[in-house]
N, C-alpha and C positions, 0 to 999 in steps of 0.2 A: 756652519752648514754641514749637511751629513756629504761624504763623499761620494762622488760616484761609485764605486767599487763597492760599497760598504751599501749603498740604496740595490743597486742590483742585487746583493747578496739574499736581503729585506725581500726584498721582490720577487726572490726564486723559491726562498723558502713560502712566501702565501702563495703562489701559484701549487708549489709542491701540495700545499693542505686542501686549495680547492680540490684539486684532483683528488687526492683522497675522500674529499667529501662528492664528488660524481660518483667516484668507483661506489661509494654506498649505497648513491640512485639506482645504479645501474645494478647492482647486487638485486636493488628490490625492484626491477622493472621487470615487465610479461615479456618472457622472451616464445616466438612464435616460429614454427615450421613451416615451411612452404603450404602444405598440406593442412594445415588447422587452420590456417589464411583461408585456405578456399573454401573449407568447413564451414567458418564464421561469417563470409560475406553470401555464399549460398542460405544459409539462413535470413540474412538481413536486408538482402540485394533488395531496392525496390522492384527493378528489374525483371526480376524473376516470380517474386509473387505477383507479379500482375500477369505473367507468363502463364504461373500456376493457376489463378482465378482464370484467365479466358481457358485455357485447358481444360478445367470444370466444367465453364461455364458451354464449350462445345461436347462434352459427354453428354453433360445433360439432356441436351437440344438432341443429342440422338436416343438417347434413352426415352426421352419423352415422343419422338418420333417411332418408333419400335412397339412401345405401350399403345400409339393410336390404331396399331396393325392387331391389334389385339380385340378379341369381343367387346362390346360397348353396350355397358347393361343402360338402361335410362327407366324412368319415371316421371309423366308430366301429370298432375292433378290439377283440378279444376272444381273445387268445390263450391262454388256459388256462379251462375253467370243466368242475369235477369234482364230482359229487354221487352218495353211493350213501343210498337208502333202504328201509326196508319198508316194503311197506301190504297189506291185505289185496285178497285178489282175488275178487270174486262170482263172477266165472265158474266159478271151479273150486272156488270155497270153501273156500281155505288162505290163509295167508300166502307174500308172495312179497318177494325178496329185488330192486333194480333197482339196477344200476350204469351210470354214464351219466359220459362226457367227452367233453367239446365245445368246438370253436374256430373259430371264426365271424369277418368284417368285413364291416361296410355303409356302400355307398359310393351319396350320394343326391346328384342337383344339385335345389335348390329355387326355385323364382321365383316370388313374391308376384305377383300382377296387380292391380295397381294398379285399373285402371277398374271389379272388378267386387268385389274384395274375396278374390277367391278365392287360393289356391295350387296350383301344378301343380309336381309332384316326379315326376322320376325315379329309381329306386333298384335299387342290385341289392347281394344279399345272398347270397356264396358261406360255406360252413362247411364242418366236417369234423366227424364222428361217429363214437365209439365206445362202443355201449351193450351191456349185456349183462343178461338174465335170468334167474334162478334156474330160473323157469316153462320148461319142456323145455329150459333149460340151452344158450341160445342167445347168441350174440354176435355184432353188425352192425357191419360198420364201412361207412360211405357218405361217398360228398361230393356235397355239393348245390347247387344255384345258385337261387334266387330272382331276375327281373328285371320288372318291372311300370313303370307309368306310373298316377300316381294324380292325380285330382284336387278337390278338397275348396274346394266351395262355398256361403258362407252364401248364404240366400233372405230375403226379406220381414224383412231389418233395412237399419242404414242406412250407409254405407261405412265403417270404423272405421281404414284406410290414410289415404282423404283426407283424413278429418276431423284426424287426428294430424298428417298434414304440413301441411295449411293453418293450424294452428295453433301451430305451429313456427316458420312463416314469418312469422307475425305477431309472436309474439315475439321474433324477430329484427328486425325492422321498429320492434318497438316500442323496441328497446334502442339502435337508433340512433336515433330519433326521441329518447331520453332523453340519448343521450350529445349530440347536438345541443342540446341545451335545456342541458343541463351546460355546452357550453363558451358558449354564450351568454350563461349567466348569471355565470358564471366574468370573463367581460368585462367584466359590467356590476360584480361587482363589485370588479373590480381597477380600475377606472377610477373609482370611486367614493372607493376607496382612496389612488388617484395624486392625484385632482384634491384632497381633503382632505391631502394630505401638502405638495401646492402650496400648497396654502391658508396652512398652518403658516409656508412657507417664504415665502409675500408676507406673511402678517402680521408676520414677523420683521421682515421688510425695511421694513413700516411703522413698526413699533415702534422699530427703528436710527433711520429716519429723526426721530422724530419727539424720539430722547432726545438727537440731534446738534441739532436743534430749540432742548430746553430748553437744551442745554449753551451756544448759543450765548448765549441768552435768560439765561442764570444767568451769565455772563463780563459782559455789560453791564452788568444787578444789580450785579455784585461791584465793577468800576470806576466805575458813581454812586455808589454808599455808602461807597466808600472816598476819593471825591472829593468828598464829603460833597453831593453833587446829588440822593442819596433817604435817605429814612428808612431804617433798620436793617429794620424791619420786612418791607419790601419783599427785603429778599436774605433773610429769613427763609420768604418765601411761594414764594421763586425756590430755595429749597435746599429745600420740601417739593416743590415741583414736577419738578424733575428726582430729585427721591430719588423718589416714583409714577410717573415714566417710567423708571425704571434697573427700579423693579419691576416692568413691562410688561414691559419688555424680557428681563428674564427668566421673566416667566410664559409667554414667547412662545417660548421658549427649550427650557424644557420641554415644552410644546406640542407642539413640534417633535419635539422625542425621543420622544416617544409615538407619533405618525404614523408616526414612520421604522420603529418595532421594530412597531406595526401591519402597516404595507407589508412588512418583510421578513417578517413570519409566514405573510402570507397568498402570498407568493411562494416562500416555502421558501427566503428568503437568511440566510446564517451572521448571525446575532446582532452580529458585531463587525465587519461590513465598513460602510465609509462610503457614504452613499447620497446622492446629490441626484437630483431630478426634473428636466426640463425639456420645457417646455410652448408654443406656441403657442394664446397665449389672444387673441391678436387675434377682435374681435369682425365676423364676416362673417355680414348676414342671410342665412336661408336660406328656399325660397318652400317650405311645405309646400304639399300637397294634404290637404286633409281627407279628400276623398269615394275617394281615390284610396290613402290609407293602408289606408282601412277595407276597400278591396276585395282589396287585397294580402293585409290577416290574416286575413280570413276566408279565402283562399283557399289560403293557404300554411303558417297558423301549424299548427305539431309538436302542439301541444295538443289542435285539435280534432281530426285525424287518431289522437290516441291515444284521445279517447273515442270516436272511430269504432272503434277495434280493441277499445273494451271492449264495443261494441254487439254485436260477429261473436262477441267469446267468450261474452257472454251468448246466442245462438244456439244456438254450437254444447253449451251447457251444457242447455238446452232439448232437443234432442236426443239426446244422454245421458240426461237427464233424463227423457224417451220414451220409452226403451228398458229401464227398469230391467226394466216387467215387459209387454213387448212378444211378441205372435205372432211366433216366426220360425222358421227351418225350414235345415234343410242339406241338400244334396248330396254324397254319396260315389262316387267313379269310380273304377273301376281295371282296369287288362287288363295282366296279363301272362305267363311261359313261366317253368313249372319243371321241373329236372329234377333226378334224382338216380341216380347209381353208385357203385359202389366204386371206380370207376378217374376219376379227377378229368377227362381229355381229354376221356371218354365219359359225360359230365352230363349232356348234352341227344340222349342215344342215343333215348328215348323221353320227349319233353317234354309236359309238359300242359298247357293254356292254364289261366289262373286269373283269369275274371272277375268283378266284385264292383259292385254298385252296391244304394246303400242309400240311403234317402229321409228325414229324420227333421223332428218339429215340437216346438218348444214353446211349446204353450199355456195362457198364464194364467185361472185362474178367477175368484176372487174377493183383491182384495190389499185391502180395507177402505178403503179409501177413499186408498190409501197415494198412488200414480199421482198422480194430482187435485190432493193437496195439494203434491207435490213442483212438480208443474206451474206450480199458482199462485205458490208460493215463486219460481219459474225467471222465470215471467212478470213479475213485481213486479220481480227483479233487473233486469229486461233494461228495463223502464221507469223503474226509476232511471239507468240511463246514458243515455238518453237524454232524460231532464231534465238529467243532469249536460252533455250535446253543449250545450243550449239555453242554459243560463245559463254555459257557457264561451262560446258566442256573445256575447250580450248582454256577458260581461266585457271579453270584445275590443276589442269596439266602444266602448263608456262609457271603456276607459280610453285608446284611442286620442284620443277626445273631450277628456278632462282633458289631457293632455297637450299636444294641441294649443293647448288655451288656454292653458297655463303657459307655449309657447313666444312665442305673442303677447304677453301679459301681461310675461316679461322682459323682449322688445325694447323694450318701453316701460319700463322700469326698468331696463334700459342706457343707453338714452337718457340717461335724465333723470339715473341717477347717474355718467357721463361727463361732463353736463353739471355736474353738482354739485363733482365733483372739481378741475374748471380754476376755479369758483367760488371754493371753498375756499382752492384754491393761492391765485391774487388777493389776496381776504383776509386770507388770513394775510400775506403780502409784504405789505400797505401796511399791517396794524396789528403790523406787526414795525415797520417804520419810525416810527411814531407811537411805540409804547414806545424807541427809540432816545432818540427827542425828547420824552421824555418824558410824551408824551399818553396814554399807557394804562396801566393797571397790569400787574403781573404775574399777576393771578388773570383778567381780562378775556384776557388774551395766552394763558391756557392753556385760554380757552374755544373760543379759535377753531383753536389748536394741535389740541386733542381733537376738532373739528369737522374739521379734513383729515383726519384720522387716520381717524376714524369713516363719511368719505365714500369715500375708498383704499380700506379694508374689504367696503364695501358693494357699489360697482364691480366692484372682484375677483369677490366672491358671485356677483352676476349672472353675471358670464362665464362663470364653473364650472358656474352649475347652467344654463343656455341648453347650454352644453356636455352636461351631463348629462342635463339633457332632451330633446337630439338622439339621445344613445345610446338612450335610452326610446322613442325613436320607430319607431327602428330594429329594436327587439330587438321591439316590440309589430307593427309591420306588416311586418317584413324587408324591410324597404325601406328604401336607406341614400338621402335626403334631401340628405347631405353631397354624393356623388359622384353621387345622381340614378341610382341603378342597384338592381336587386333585389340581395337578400341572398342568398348561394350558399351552403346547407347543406352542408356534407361529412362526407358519410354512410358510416363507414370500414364 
């Protein structure tokens, strides 16, 4: 049988080679910056291009509404239209026999007026005629021209052009205010992702360190006990100890690979390509302003601007809501020159003027109380968004507050576990030396082993989340604290 001593030996040298053989992986692996992360999933985010297609898809909708404010040429042609019928005649009290064919085009320009609600069209309507009656057994053929100017205006209602485009523009407004809030958030949480994928990747590096640790700690074991300078027992506590560090070291492992296919799902990268992060976690305090965050988000944050934009549609829903069974009244104008011959040059041989103006109301009487009730419904709506404005306030504020304290409260647990870590290191170098010389056991040596291990750990934490609670700060007051400059939304 191979000896103990001699299978360990076996054992440390192919561990040594696998390692060599990762560090090659890892030579050839994408290693990525915080900032190319957010590059890569900004592009691939499902998220966000669905963000970007409704963003479109409300420009559109107001761009197509802006076009319909615009003149409106038309063309209706009619080139065949042929009917023969009977009907009876009172006049002469028979039946009469009428055949009729006709071919016609109307050619109108239309322009909406914006300021007042109205439409003013010009139109002119040329045809050609051939009818014929049974009755004295007549047949006319003419051509006529119709040309007028009309114009057609509501009274005593309430603009229903401007209300449709200002509401247009608000939901265009609001769709970039959401695609802004998307890719903010998209940041926060890809860097949430990054810095948990770092996490993996120092805990590994703790975990290597700490099983290079035991292996040394288990080689010295193994040369007192076999120099007969410790009890058996002792290389039995020093082969559990490094067999629970070899198992760290692989739970740390898988760990790892979990983060990684996390990171590449939320980034949209192939499944099989090799990833590493890298990071600048140097710890540099940063000065916040409290009073000066708080006056930023109230002043800037996407949020409250959108319950502002749900306060204007509760408005304009209130007056719709007005109008269901409102007094209102119209305006009819029109003046124009017709004429008609058989010889189409000679139309307007004998033209007649054709003026028309008509005045109309509609007046509600009794709707049951319909009015009233809708009102109040409208009213209650439009007082819920704006309790919703208040306590999006109040949430601003409160959580710009927590934050701030999480970011002081770290710096004091950076401190303190910086200082815990050079502790630790110390510690363990002089009660390594004492187990050398025999003063300590193996199970004491693995206390204070676990004791660096667990202060590395906690160090890292702090960094990340001081880091992470910087992006929270940011994202909460748009105010980047890092660089000392506002946040520049860009509003596609």
């Amino acid at each position: 049988m191979i000896k103990r001593s001699t299978f360990y030996k076996l054992w440390k040298v192919s561990l040594l080679l696998v390692l060599c053989l990762q560090g090659n992986v890892l030579f050839s692996q994408k290693s990525l910056t915080l900032q190319e992360s957010i590059a890569i999933a900004q592009k691939s985010s499902p998220t966000i291009r669905k963000s970007m297609l409704n963003l479109y898809s409300n420009q559109r909708s107001l761009d197509a509404q802006r076009a319909a404010l615009k003149s409106r040429f038309s063309l209706d042609v009619t080139p065949f239209d042929y009917n023969r019928y009977r009907n009876f005649n009172d006049l002469i009290s028979q039946w009469n026999t009428n055949e009729d064919f006709s071919s016609f085009l109307t050619f109108s320009v239309s322009q909406p007026i914006t300021a007042t609600d109205g439409t003013i069209s010009l139109v002119n309507r040329f045809g050609y005629r051939d009818n014929y009656t049974e009755f004295q057994d007549v047949r006319t053929k003419t051509y006529s021209n119709n040309l007028y100017l009309q114009l057609d205006q509501p009274i005593f209602t309430y603009n229903r052009n401007k209300l449709q485009l200002k509401e247009l523009e608000l939901n265009l407004e609001n769709a970039q205010l959401s695609n802004a809030i998307q890719l903010l958030t998209l940041e926060q949480d890809v860097t949430q992702s990054f810095y948990n994928f770092y996490q993996r990747q120092n805990d590994l590096e703790i975990a290597l360190d700490e099983y290079e640790n035991q292996q040394i700690s288990y080689d010295i074991t193994l040369n007192k006990v076999e120099a007969d300078l410790l009890a058996r027992e002792e290389l039995y506590q020093a082969e559990l100890n490094l067999a629970t560090s070899k198992s760290r070291l692989d739970n740390a492992e898988v760990q790892l690979a979990n983060a990684a296919d996390d990171f590449k799902l939320l980034l949209g990268i192939d499944a099989g390509e090799e990833l590493s992060v890298t990071v600048d976690i140097r710890f540099v305090t940063r000065e916040i302003d409290l009073e000066k965050a708080i006056r930023f988000g109230l002043n800037n944050r996407m949020e409250l601007r959108q319950r502002m934009i749900d306060i204007e549609r509760s408005q304009f829903e209130l007056v719709r809501t007005n109008a269901l069974n409102e007094f209102k009244g119209a305006i009819a104008l029109s003046l124009g020159i017709f004429g008609d011959n058989p010889r189409a040059p000679e139309v307007y041989e004998t033209p007649n003027m054709n003026p028309r103006v008509a005045i109309s109301f509609s007046i509600p009487i009794y709707d049951w109380g319909e009015n009233k009730a809708r009102m109040e419904a409208a009213n209650a709506n439009l007082e819920i968004n704006r309790v919703d404005l208040e306590v999006e306030q109040n949430n601003i504020i409160f959580d710009i507050r927590r934050v701030y304290r999480n970011l002081q409260n770290l710096e004091n647990q950076i401190a303190i576990a910086e200082q815990s870590v050079q502790n630790a290191e110390l510690t363990y170098d002089i009660n390594l030396e004492r187990y050398k010389n025999g003063d300590l056991t193996s199970i004491d040596l693995e206390r204070f082993q676990s004791q660096l291990s667990d202060n590395k750990t906690a160090y890292a934490d702090a960094l990340i989340n001081y880091k992470i609670e910087l992006l929270n700060m940011k994202i909460l007051s748009l105010y980047d604290f890092e660089k000392q400059q506002p946040v520049i939304i860009q509003q596609y």
